[in-house]
Biopython code that builds the backbone (N, CA, C, O; Angstrom):
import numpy as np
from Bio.PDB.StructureBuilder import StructureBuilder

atoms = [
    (1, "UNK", "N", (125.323, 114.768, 143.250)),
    (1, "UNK", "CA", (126.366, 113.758, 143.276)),
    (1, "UNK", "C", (127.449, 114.138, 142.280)),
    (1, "UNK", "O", (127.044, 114.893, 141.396)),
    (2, "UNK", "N", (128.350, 113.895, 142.233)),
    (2, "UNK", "CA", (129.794, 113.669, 141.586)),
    (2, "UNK", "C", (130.732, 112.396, 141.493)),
    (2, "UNK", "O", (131.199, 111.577, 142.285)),
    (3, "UNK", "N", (130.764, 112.590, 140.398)),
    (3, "UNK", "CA", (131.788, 111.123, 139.511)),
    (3, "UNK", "C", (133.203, 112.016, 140.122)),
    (3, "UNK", "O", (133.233, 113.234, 140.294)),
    (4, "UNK", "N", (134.461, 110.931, 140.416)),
    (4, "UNK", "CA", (135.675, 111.048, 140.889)),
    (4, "UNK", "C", (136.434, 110.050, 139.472)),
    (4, "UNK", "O", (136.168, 108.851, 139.385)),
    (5, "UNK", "N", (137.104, 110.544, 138.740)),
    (5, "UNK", "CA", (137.780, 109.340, 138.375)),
    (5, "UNK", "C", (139.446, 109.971, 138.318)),
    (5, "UNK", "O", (139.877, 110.953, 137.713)),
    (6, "UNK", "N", (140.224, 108.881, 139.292)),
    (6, "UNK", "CA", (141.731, 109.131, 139.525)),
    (6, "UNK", "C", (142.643, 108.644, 138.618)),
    (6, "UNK", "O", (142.155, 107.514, 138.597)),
    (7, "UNK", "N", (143.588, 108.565, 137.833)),
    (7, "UNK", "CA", (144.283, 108.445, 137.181)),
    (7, "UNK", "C", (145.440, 108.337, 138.302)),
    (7, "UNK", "O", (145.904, 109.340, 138.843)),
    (8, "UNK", "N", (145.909, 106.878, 138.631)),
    (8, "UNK", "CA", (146.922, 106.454, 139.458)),
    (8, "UNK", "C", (148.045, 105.571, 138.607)),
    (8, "UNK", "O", (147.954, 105.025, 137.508)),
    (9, "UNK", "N", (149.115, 105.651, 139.536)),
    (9, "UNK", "CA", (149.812, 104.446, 139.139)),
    (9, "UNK", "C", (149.253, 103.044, 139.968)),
    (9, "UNK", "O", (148.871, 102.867, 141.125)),
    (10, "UNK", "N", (149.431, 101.989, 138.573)),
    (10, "UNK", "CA", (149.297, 100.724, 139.302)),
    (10, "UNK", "C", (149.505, 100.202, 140.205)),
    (10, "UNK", "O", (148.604, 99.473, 140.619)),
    (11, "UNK", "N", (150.977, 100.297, 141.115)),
    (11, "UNK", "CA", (151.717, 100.565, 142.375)),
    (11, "UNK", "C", (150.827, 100.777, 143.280)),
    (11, "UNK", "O", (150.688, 100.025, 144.245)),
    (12, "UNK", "N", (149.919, 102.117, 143.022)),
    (12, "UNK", "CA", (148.880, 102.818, 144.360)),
    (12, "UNK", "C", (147.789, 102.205, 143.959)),
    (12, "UNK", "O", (147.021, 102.763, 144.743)),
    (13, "UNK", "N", (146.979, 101.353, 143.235)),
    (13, "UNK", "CA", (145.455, 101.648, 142.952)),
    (13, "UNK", "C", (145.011, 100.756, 144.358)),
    (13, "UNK", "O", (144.161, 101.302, 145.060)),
    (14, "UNK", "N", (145.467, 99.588, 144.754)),
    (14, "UNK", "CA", (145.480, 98.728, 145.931)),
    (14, "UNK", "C", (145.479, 99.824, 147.321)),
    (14, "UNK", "O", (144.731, 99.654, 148.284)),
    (15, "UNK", "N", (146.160, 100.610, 147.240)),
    (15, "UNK", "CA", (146.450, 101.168, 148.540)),
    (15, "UNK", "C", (145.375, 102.345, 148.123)),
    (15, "UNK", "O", (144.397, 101.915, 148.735)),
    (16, "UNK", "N", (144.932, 103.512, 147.499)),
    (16, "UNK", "CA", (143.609, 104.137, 147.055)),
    (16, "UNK", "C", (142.731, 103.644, 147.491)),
    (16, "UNK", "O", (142.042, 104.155, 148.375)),
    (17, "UNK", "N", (142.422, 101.896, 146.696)),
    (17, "UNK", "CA", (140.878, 101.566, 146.744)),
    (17, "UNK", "C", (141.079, 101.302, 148.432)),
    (17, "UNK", "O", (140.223, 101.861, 149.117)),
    (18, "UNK", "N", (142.025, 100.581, 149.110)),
    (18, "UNK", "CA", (142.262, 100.626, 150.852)),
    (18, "UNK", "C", (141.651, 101.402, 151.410)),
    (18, "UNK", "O", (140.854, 101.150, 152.313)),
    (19, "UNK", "N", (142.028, 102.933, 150.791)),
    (19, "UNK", "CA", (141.530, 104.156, 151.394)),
    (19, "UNK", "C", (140.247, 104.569, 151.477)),
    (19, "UNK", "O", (139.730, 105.004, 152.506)),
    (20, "UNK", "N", (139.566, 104.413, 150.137)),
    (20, "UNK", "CA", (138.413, 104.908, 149.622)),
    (20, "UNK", "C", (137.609, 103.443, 150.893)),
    (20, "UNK", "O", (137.011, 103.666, 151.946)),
    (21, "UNK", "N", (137.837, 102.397, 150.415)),
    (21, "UNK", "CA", (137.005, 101.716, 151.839)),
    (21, "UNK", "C", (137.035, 102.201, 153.330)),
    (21, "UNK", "O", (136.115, 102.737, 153.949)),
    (22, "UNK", "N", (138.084, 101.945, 153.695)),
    (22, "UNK", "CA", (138.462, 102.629, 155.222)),
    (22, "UNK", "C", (137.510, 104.069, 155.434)),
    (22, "UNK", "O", (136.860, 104.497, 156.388)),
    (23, "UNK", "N", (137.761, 104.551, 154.125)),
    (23, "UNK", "CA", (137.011, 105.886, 154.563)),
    (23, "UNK", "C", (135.170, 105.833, 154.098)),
    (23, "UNK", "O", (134.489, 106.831, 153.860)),
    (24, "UNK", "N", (134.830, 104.815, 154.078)),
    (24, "UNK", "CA", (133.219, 104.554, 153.597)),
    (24, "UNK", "C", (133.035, 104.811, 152.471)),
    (24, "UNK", "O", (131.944, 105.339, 152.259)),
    (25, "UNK", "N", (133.790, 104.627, 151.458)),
    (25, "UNK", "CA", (133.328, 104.549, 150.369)),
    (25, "UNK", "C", (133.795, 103.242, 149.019)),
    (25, "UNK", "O", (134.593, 103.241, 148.082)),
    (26, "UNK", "N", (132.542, 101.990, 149.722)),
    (26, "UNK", "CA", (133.253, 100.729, 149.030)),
    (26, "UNK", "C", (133.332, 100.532, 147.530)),
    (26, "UNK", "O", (134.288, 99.991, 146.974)),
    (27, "UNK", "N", (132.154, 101.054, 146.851)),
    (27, "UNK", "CA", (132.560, 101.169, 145.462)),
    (27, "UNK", "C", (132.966, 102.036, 144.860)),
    (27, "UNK", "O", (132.731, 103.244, 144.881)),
    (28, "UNK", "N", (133.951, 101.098, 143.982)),
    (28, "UNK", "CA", (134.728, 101.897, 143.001)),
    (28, "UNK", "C", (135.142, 100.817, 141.635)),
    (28, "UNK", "O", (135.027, 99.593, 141.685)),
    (29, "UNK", "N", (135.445, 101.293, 140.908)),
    (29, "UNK", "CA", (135.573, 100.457, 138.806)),
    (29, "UNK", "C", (136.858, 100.838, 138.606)),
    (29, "UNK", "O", (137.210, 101.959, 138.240)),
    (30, "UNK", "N", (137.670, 99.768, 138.879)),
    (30, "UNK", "CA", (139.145, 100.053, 138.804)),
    (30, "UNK", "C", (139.453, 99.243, 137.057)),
    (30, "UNK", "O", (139.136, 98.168, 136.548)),
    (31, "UNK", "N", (140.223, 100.453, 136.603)),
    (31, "UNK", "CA", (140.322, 100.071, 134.963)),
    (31, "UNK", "C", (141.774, 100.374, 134.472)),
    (31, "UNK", "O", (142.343, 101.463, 134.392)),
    (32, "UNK", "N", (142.364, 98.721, 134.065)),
    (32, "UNK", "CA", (143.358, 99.628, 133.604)),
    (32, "UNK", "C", (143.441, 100.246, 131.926)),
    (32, "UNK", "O", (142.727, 99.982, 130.958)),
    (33, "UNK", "N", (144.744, 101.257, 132.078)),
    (33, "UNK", "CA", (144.893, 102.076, 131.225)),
    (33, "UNK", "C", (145.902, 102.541, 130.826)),
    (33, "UNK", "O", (146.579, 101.908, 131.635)),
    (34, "UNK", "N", (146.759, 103.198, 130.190)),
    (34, "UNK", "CA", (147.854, 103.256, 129.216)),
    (34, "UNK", "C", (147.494, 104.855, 128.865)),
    (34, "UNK", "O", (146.297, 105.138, 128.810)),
    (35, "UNK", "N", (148.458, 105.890, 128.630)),
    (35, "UNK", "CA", (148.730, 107.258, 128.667)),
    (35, "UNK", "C", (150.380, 108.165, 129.038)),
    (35, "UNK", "O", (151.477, 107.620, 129.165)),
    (36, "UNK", "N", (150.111, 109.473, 129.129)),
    (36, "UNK", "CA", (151.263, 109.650, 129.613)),
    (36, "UNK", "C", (150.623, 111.192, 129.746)),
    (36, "UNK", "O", (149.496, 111.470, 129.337)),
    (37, "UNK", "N", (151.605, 112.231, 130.441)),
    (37, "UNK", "CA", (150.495, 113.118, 130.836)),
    (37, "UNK", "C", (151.908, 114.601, 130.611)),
    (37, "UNK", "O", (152.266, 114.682, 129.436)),
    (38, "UNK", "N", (152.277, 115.134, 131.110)),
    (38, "UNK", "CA", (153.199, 116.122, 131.189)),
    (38, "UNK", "C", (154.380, 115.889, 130.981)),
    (38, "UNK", "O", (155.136, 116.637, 130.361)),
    (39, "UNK", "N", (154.762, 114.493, 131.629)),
    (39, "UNK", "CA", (156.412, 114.006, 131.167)),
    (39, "UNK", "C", (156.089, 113.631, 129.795)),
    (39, "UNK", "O", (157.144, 113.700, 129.164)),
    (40, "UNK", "N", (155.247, 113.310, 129.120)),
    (40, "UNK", "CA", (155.661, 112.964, 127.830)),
    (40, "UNK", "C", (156.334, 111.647, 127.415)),
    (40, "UNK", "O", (157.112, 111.438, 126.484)),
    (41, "UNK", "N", (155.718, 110.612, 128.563)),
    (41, "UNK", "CA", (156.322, 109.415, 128.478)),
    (41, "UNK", "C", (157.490, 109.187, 129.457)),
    (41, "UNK", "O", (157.651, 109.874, 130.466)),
    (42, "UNK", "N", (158.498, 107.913, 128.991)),
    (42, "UNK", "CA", (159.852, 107.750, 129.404)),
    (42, "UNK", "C", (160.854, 107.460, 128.148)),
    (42, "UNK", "O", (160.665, 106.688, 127.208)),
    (43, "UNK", "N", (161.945, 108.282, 128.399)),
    (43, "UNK", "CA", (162.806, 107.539, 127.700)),
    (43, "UNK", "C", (164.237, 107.158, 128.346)),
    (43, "UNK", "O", (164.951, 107.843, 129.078)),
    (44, "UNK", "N", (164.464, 105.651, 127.771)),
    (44, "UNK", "CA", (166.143, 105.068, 128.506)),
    (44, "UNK", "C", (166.569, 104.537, 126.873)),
    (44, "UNK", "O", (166.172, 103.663, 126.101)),
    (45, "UNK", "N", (167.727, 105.736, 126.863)),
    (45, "UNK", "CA", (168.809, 105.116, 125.514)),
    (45, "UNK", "C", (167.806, 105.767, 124.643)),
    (45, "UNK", "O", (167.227, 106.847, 124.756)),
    (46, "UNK", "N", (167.735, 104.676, 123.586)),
    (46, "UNK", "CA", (166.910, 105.017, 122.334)),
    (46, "UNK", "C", (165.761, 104.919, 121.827)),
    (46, "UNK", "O", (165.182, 105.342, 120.826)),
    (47, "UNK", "N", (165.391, 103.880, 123.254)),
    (47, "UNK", "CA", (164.062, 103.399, 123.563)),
    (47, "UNK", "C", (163.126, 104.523, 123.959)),
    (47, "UNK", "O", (163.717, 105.359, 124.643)),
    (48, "UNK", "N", (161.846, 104.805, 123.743)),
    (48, "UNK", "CA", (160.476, 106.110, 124.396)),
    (48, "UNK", "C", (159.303, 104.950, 124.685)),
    (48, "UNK", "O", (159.094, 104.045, 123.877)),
    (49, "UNK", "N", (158.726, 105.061, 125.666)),
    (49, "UNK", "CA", (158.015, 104.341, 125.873)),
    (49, "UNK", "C", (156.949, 105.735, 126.231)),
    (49, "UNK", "O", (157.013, 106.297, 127.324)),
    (50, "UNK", "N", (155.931, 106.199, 125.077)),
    (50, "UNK", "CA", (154.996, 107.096, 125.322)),
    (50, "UNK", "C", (153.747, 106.780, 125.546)),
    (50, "UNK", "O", (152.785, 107.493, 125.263)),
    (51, "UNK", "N", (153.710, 105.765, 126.030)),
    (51, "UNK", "CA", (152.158, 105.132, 126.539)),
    (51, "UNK", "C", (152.334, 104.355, 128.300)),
    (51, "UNK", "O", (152.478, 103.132, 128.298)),
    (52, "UNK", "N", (152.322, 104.868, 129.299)),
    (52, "UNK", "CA", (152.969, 104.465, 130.603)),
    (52, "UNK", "C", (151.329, 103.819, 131.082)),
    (52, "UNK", "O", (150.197, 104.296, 130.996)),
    (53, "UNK", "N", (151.805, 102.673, 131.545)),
    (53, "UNK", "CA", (150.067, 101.818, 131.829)),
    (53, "UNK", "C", (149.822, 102.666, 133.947)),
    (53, "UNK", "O", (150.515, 102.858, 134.946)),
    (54, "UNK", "N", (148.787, 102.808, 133.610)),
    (54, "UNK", "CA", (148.515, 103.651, 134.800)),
    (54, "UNK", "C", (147.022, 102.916, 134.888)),
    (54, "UNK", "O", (146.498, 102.213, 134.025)),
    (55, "UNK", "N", (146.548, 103.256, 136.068)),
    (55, "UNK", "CA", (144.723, 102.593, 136.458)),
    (55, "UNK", "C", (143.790, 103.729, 136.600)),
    (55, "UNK", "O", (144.250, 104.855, 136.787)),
    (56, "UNK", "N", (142.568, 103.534, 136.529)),
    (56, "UNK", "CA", (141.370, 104.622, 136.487)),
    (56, "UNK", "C", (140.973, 104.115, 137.405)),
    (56, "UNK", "O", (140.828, 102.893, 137.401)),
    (57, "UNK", "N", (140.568, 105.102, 138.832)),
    (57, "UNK", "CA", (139.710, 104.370, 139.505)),
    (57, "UNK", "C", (138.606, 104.925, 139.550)),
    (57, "UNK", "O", (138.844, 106.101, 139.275)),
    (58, "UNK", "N", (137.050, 104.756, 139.808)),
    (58, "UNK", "CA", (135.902, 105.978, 139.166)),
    (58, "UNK", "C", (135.418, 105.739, 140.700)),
    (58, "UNK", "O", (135.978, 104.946, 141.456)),
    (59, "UNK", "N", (134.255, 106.569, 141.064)),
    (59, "UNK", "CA", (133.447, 106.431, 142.266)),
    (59, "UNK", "C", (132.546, 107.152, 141.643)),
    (59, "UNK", "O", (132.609, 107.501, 140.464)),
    (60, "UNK", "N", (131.192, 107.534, 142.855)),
    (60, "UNK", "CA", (130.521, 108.385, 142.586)),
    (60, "UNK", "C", (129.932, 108.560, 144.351)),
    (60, "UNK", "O", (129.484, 107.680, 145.085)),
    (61, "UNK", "N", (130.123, 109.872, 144.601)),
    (61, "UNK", "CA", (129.885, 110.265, 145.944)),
    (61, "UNK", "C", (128.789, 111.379, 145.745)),
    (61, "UNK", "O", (128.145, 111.655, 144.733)),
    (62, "UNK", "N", (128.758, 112.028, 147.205)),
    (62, "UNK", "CA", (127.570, 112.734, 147.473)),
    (62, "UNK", "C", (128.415, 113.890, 147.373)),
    (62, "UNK", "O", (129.606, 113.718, 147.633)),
    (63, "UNK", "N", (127.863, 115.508, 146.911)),
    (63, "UNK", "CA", (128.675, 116.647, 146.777)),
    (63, "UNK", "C", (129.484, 116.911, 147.912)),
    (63, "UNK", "O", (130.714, 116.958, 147.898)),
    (64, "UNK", "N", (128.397, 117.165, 149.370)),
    (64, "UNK", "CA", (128.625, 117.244, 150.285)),
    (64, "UNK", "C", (130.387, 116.130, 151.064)),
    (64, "UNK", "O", (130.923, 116.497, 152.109)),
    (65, "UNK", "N", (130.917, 114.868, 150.236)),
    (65, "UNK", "CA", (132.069, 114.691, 150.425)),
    (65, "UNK", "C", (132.947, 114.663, 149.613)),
    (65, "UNK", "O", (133.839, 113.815, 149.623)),
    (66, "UNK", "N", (132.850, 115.517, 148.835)),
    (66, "UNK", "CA", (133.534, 115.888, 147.892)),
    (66, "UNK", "C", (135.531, 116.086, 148.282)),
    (66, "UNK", "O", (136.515, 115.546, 147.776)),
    (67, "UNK", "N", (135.424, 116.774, 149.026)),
    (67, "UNK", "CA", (136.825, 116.967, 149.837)),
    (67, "UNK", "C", (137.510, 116.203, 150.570)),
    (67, "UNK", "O", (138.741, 116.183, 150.574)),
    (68, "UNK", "N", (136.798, 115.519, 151.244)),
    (68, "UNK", "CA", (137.084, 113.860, 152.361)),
    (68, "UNK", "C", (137.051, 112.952, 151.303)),
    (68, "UNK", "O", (137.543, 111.920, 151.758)),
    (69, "UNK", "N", (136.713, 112.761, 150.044)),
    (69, "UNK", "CA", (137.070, 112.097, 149.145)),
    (69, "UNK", "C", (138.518, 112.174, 148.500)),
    (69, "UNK", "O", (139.570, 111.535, 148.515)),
    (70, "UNK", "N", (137.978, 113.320, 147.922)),
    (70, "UNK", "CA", (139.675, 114.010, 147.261)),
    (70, "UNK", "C", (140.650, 113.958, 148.152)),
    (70, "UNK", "O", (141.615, 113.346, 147.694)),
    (71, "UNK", "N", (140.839, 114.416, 149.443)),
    (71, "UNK", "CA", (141.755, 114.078, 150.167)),
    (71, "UNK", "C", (142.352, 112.557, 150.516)),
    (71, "UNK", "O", (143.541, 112.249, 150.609)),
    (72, "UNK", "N", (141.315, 111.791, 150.665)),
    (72, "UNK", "CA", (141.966, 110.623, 150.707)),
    (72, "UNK", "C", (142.697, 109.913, 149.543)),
    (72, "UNK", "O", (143.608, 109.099, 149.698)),
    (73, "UNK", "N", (142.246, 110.274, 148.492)),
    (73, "UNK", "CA", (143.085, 109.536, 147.091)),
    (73, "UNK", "C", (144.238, 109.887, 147.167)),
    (73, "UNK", "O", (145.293, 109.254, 147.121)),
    (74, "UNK", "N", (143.830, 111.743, 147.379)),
    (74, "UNK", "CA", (145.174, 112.323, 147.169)),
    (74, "UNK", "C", (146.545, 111.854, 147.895)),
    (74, "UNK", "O", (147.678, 111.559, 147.513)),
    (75, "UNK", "N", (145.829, 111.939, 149.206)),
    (75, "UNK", "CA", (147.284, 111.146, 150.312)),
    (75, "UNK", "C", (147.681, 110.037, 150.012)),
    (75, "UNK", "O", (148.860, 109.740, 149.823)),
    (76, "UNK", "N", (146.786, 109.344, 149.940)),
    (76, "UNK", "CA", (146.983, 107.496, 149.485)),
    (76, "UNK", "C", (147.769, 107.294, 148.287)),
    (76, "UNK", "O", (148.568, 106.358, 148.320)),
    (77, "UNK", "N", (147.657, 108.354, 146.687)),
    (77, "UNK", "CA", (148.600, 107.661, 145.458)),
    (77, "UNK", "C", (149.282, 108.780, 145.694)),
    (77, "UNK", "O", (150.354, 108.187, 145.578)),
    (78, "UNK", "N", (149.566, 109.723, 145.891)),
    (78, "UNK", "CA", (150.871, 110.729, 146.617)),
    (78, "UNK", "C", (152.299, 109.520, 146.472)),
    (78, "UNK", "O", (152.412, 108.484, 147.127)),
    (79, "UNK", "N", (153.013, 109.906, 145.697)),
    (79, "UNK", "CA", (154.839, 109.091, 145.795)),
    (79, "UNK", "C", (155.146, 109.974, 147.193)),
    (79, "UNK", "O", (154.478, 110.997, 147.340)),
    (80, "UNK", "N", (156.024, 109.658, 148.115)),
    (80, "UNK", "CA", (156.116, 109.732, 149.475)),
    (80, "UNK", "C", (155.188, 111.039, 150.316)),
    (80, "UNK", "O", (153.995, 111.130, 150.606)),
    (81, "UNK", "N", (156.620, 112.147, 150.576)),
    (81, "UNK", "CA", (155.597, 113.261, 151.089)),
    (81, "UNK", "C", (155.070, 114.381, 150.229)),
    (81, "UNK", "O", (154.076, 115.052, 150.505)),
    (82, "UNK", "N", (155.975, 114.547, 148.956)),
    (82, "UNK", "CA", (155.831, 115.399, 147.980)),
    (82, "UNK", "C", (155.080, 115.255, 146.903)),
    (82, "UNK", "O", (154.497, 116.114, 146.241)),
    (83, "UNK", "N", (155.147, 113.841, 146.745)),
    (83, "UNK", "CA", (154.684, 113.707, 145.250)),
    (83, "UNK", "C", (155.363, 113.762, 144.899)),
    (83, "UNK", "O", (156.230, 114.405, 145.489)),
    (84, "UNK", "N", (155.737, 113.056, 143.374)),
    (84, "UNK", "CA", (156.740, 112.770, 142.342)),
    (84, "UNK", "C", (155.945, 112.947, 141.290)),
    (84, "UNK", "O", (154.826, 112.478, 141.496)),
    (85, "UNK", "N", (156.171, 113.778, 139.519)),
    (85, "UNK", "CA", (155.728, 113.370, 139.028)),
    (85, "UNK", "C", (155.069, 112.186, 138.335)),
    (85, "UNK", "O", (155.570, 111.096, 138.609)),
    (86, "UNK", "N", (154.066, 112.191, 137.508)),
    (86, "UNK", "CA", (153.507, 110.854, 137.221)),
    (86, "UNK", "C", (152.657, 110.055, 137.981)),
    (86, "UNK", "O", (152.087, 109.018, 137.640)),
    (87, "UNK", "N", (152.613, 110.982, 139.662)),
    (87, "UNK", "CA", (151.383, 110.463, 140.506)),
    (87, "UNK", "C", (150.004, 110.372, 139.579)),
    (87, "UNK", "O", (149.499, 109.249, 139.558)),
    (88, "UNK", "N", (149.301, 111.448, 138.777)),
    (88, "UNK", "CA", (148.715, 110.667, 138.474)),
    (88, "UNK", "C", (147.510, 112.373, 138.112)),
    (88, "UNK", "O", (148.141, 113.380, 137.793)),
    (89, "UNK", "N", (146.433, 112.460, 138.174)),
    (89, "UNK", "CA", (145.133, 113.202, 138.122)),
    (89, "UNK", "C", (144.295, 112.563, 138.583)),
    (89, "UNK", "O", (144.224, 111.354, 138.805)),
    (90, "UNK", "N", (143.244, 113.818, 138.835)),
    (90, "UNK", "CA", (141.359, 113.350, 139.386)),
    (90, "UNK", "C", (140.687, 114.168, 138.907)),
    (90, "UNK", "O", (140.647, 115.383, 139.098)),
    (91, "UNK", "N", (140.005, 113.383, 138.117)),
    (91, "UNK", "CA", (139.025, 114.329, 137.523)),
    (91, "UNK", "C", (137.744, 114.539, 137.870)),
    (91, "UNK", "O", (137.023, 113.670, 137.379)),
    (92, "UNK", "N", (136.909, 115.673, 138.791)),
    (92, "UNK", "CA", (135.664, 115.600, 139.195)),
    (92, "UNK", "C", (134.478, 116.342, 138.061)),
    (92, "UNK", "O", (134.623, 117.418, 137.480)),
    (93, "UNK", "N", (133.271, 115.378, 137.966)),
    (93, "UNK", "CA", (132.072, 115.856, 137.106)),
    (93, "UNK", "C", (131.305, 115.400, 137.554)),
    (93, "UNK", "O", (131.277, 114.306, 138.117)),
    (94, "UNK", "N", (130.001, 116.633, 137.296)),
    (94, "UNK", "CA", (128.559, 116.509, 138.183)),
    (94, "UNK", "C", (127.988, 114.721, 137.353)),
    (94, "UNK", "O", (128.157, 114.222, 136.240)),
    (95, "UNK", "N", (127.420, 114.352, 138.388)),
    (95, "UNK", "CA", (126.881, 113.367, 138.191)),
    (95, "UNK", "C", (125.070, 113.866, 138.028)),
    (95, "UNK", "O", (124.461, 114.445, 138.929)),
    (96, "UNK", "N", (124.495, 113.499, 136.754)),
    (96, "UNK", "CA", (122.603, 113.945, 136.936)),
    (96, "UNK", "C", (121.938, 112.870, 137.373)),
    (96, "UNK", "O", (121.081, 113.090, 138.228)),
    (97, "UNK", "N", (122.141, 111.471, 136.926)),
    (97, "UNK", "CA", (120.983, 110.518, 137.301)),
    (97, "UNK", "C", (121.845, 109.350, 137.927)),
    (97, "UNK", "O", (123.010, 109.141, 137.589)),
    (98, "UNK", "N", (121.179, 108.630, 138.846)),
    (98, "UNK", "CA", (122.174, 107.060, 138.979)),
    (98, "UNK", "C", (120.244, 106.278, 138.683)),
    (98, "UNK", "O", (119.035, 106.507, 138.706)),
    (99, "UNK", "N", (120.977, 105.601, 138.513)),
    (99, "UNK", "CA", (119.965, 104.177, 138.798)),
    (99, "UNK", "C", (120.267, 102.694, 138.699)),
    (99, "UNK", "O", (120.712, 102.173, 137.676)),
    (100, "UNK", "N", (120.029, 102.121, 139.693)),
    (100, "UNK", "CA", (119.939, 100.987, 139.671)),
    (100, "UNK", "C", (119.351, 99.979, 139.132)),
    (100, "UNK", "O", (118.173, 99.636, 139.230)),
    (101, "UNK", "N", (120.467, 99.363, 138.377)),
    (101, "UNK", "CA", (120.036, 98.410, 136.782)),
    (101, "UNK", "C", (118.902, 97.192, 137.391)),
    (101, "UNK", "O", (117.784, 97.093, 136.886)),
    (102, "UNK", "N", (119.332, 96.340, 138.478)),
    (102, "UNK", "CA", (118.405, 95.155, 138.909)),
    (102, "UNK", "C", (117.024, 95.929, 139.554)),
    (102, "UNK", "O", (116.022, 95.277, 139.847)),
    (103, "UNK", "N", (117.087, 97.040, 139.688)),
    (103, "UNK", "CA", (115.356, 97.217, 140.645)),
    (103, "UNK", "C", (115.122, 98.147, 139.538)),
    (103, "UNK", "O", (113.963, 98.014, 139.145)),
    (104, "UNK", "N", (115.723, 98.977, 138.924)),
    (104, "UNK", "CA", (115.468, 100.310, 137.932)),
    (104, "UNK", "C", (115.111, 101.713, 139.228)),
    (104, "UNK", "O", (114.478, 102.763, 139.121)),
    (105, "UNK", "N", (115.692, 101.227, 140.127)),
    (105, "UNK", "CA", (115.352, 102.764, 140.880)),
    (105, "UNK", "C", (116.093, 103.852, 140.841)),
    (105, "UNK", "O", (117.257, 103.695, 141.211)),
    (106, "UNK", "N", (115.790, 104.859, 140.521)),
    (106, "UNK", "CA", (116.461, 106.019, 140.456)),
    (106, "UNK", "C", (117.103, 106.787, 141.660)),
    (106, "UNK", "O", (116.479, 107.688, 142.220)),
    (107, "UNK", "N", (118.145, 106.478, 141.980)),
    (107, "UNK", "CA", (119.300, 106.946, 143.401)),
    (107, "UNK", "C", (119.038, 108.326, 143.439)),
    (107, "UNK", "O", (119.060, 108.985, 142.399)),
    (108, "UNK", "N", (118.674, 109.071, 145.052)),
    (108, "UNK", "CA", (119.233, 110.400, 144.699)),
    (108, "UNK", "C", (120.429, 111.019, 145.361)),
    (108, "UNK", "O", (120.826, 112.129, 145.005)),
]
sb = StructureBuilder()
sb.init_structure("model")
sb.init_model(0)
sb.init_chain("A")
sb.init_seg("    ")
for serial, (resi, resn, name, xyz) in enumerate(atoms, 1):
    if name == "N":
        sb.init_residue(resn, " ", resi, " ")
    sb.init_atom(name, np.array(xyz, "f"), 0.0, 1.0, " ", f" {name:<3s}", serial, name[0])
structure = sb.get_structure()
C-alpha cells in the first residue's frame, strides 16, 4: 500500500475529493494548511504574504493503483489545461501496516 498526500489549493480540494470518489476511492483526511513552495509566496506593493493557505488531502491506496490515483488528482487540481504555478504537490510513501482502531484488525 501507499500513502498519497496532495498539497492543493483550497479552490480544488472539493473538486479532487469529487474525483478521488467517482473514481472509488472514498476516503480521504482533508487538512488545512499554510506554506508556499517555489514562488516564494505572493507579493502586492509592500505587502509578502509568505505563508499561502493551501489543503492536504492524504489517502492510502493499493500499489497496484498507484497511477489511476495520481492521475486523477492530477487532472482534477490542474489550473485549466496547463497548470499554473502554485497547483500544488503529491507526495507518495510506502505505507507498512494499516489497522483498524474499532476491531484492531490489521488491513492488508
Amino acid at each position: 500500500m501507499i500513502m498519497i498526500k496532495a498539497i492543493v489549493r483550497p479552490e480544488k480540494s472539493s473538486t479532487v475529493m469529487q474525483a478521488l470518489f467517482e473514481a472509488g476511492y472514498p476516503a480521504v483526511t482533508k487538512l488545512e494548511v499554510a506554506g508556499r513552495g517555489k514562488q516564494r509566496g505572493l507579493k502586492f506593493g509592500e505587502v509578502v504574504y509568505d505563508e499561502l493557505p493551501k489543503e492536504m488531502l492524504i489517502t492510502v491506496v493499493p500499489d497496484a493503483d498507484r497511477e489511476y490515483v495520481l492521475k486523477a488528482i492530477m487532472e482534477s487540481a490542474r489550473t485549466g489545461t496547463k497548470g499554473s504555478f502554485g497547483d500544488g504537490k503529491i507526495f507518495v510513501t510506502p505505507v507498512e501496516e494499516v489497522y483498524t482502531i474499532s476491531s484492531g484488525v490489521r488491513e492488508s
